[in-house]
N, C-alpha and C positions, 0 to 999 in steps of 0.2 A: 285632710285629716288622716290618708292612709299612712302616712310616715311617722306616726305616734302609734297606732295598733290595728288593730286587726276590726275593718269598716264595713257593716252591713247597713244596706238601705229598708226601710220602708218592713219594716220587721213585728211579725204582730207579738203584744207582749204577753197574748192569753198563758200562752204554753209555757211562759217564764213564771207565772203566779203558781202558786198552790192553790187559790182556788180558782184558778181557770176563768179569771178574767183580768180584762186586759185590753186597752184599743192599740194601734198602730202608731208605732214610730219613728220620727224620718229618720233617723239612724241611730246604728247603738254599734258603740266602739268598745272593742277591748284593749285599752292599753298595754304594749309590751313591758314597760319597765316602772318605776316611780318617777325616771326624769322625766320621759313619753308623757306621765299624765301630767305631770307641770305644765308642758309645752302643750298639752291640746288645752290644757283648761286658758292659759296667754291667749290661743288660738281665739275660742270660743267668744272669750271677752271682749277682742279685739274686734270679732265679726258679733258680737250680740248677739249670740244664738243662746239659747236656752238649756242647761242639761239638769238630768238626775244621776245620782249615782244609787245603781240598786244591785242589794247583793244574792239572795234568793228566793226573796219577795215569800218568803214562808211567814212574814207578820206586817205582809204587807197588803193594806187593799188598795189598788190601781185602778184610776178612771179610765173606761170603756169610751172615752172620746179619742181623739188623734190629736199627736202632744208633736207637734212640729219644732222638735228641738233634736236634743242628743241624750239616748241612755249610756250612761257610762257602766260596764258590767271590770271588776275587778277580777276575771278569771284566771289574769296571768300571774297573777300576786297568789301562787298555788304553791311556796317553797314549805318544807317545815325542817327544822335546826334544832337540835339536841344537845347540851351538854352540858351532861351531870345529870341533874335535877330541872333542867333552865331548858323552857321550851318555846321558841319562837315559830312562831306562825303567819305567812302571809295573810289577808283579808280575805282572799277568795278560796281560802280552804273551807270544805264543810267540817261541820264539827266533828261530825259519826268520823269524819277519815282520820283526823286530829286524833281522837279520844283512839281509835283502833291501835295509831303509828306509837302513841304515848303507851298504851298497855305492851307492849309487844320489847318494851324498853323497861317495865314493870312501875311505870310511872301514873299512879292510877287516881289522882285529885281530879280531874275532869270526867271521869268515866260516868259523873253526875249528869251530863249533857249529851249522851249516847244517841236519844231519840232523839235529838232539836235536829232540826231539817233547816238548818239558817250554816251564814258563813261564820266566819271567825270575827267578821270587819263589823258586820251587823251585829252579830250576839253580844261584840264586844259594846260599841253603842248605844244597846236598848238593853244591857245587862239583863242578858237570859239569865232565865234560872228553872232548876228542876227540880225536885225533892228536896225540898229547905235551904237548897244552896243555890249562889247566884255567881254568873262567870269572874266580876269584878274581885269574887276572894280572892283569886288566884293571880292577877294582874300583877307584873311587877312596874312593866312601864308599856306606852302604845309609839310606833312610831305613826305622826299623820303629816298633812297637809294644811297648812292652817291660812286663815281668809287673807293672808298675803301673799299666799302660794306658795309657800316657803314651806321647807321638809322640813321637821323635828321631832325630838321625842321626848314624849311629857310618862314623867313617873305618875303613879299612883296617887300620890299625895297630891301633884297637879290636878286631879279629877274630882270631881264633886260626884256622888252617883246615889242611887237609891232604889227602891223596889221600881223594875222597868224603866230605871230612868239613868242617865248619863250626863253631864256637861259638855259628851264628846258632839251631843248630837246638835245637828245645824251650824255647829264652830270649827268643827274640823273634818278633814277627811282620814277615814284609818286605812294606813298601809299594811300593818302587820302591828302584831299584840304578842308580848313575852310572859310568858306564864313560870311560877313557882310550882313547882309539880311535890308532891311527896311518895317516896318508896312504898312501894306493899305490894302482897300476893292479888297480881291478876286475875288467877283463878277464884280464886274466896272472891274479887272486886265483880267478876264476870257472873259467878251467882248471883249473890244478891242483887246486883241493878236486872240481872236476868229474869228475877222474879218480880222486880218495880216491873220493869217495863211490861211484863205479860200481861201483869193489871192494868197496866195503862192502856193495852192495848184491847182489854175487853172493857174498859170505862168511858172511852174517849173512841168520836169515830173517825182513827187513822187514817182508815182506807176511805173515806172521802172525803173532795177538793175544799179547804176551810185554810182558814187564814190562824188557824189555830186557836187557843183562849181569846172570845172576841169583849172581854171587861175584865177590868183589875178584880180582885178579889176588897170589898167594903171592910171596913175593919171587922165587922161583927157577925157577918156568913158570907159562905162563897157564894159567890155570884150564880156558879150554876146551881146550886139549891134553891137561892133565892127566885131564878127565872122558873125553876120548876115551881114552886109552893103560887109563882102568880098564875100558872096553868099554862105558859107558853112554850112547853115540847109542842113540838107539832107546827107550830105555828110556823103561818108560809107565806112569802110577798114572790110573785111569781116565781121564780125557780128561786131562793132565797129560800131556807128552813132550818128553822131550830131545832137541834139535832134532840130525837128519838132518847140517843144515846147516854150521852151530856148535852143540858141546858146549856152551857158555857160556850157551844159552836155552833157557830152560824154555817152549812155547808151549802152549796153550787150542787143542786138534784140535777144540772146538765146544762141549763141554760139562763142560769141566773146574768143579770146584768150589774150592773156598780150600783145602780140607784137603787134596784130591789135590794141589795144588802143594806143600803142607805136607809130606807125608809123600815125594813126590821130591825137595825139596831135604834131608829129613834123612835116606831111602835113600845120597845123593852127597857128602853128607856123613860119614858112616856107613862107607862104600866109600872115601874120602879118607884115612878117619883110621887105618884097619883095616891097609890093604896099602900103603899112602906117610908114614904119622903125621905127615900134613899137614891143618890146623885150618882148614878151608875157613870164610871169612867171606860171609856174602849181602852183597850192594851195594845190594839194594833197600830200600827199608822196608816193613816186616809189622805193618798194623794189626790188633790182636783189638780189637774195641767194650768187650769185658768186660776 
C-alpha cells in the first residue's frame, strides 16, 4: 500500500476525533494523488480489506473497538484554486483555511463557515451549515470517486441535498468541491461573523472534546432547548455529559468511551419521546466497525 501514500500502522484514532474517542486501526493511508486513491481502493478490493474514509471526524463519533481494516485520511488533497470568483478546493482542506485564503482574495460567501472544524470533503457531504446558511449554496459542481472507481464531476443539479443531508454520502467519494464565491468588503465580512462567532463561543462549549450539535434541530424547537426544558444539562453516563453550556452537546469530561456517549444520546432520546413524543434525530454520524 506504500506506493499509493503515505502508510501508518496500528494508529490509535482517539487524537484524530474531536471528541477524543477512538479505538485503534491497522492502518491509515494518506493517499498522494486522486489516481493513488483508485489504485489503493482496486488494491483493497482485490485483497478484501476493509476501509473508511474520514475527514476530521469533527461530526464524527467513532467506535472505541479496533477496526482491522484501513482509514483512508484525505490530507494530501490540500490544493486550493482561484479564479475570478471560482474557488476549488481539495477534500482535505479545512474550512477556517478555505474561508481565510478566500477572504484575503475579498471573496467572502463562505466566511459563514469560519468556525466549522470539518474538511471541505466532509462539510461538503453532510452539507454544513452555519447561521441560516448551508455549504451546498455555494456548490457549483464536486469532483468524486464513484462505486465504480471511476473519477468524475457531478454539477450541482446532479446532487439531491437537504438540512445535513447529501446524495454524496455513501455513493461517492469527494475529491475536491468548486464553489461560486461573491465579491465584498472582508473587513465589514470579518466584523460581523467576528461577533457571530464570540456568541457562539460563549453559547456553545468550543473548548471541549464534542462531536459538535449531537440532534437535528425538530421543526418546532431546538433541540437544545428542548433537552434543557426535559432537565438533562448535567446529565452524565460515565465520562459522557450534557453540556452545562448547551443542551445540544454531548462532551468527553476525559474519559468518555463510544458506548457511554451511546447510551446518553438514547437516555435523551428516550426522555424526548416519553414526555414530548418528539423523534429526536442525531446530526452526527455513528460509526460501529462491525
Amino acid at each position: 500500500m506504500d506506493k499509493y501514500g503515505i502508510v501508518l500502522e496500528n494508529v490509535s484514532l482517539k487524537n484524530l476525533s474531536t471528541i477524543n474517542i477512538g479505538g485503534t486501526a491497522k492502518y491509515l493511508v494518506r493517499p498522494y494523488s486522486y489516481v493513488d486513491l483508485t489504485k489503493l481502493l482496486d488494491y483493497l478490493k482485490e485483497n478484501d480489506m476493509k476501509y473508511y474514509i474520514l475527514g476530521n471526524a469533527s461530526n464524527v463519533l467513532l467506535d472505541d473497538s479496533y477496526f482491522d481494516g484501513v482509514i483512508i485520511k484525505l490530507d494530501e488533497f490540500n490544493s486550493i484554486d482561484i479564479d475570478g470568483n471560482i474557488v476549488t478546493a481539495g477534500a482535505g482542506v479545512m474550512l477556517p483555511k478555505l474561508v481565510n485564503v478566500c477572504l484575503q482574495k475579498e471573496l467572502v460567501s463562505l466566511a459563514h463557515f469560519s468556525m466549522i472544524p470539518g474538511t471541505v470533503g466532509g462539510s461538503v457531504v453532510g452539507n454544513a451549515g452555519a447561521y441560516g446558511h448551508e455549504i451546498m449554496e455555494y456548490v457549483k459542481e464536486v469532483k468524486v470517486i464513484d462505486k465504480d472507481n471511476k473519477i468524475k464531476t457531478l454539477t450541482k443539479d446532479d446532487i439531491s441535498f437537504g438540512y445535513r443531508y447529501t446524495s454524496l454520502k455513501d455513493n461517492y467519494i469527494v475529491l475536491s468541491a468548486t464553489f461560486i464565491c461573491e465579491k465584498g468588503n472582508p473587513i465589514e465580512v470579518l466584523s460581523d461573523i467576528g461577533t457571530r462567532n464570540e456568541k457562539r463561543k460563549d453559547t456553545q462549549p468550543l473548548d471541549k472534546p464534542s462531536v459538535g450539535s449531537i440532534f437535528r434541530n425538530p421543526d418546532d424547537i431546538p433541540a437544545g432547548r428542548l433537552i434543557e426544558e426535559l432537565g438533562l444539562k448535567g446529565t452524565k453516563v460515565g465520562g459522557a455529559v450534557v453540556s452545562e453550556k448547551h443542551a445540544n452537546f454531548i462532551i468527553n469530561d476525559g474519559d468518555a468511551t463510544f458506548d457511554d456517549v451511546i447510551k446518553l444520546i438514547d437516555k435523551i432520546k428516550k426522555e424526548a419521546k416519553e414526555k414530548r413524543n418528539i423523534d429526536l434525530v442525531c446530526e452526527p454520524t455513528i460509526v460501529r466497525w462491525n
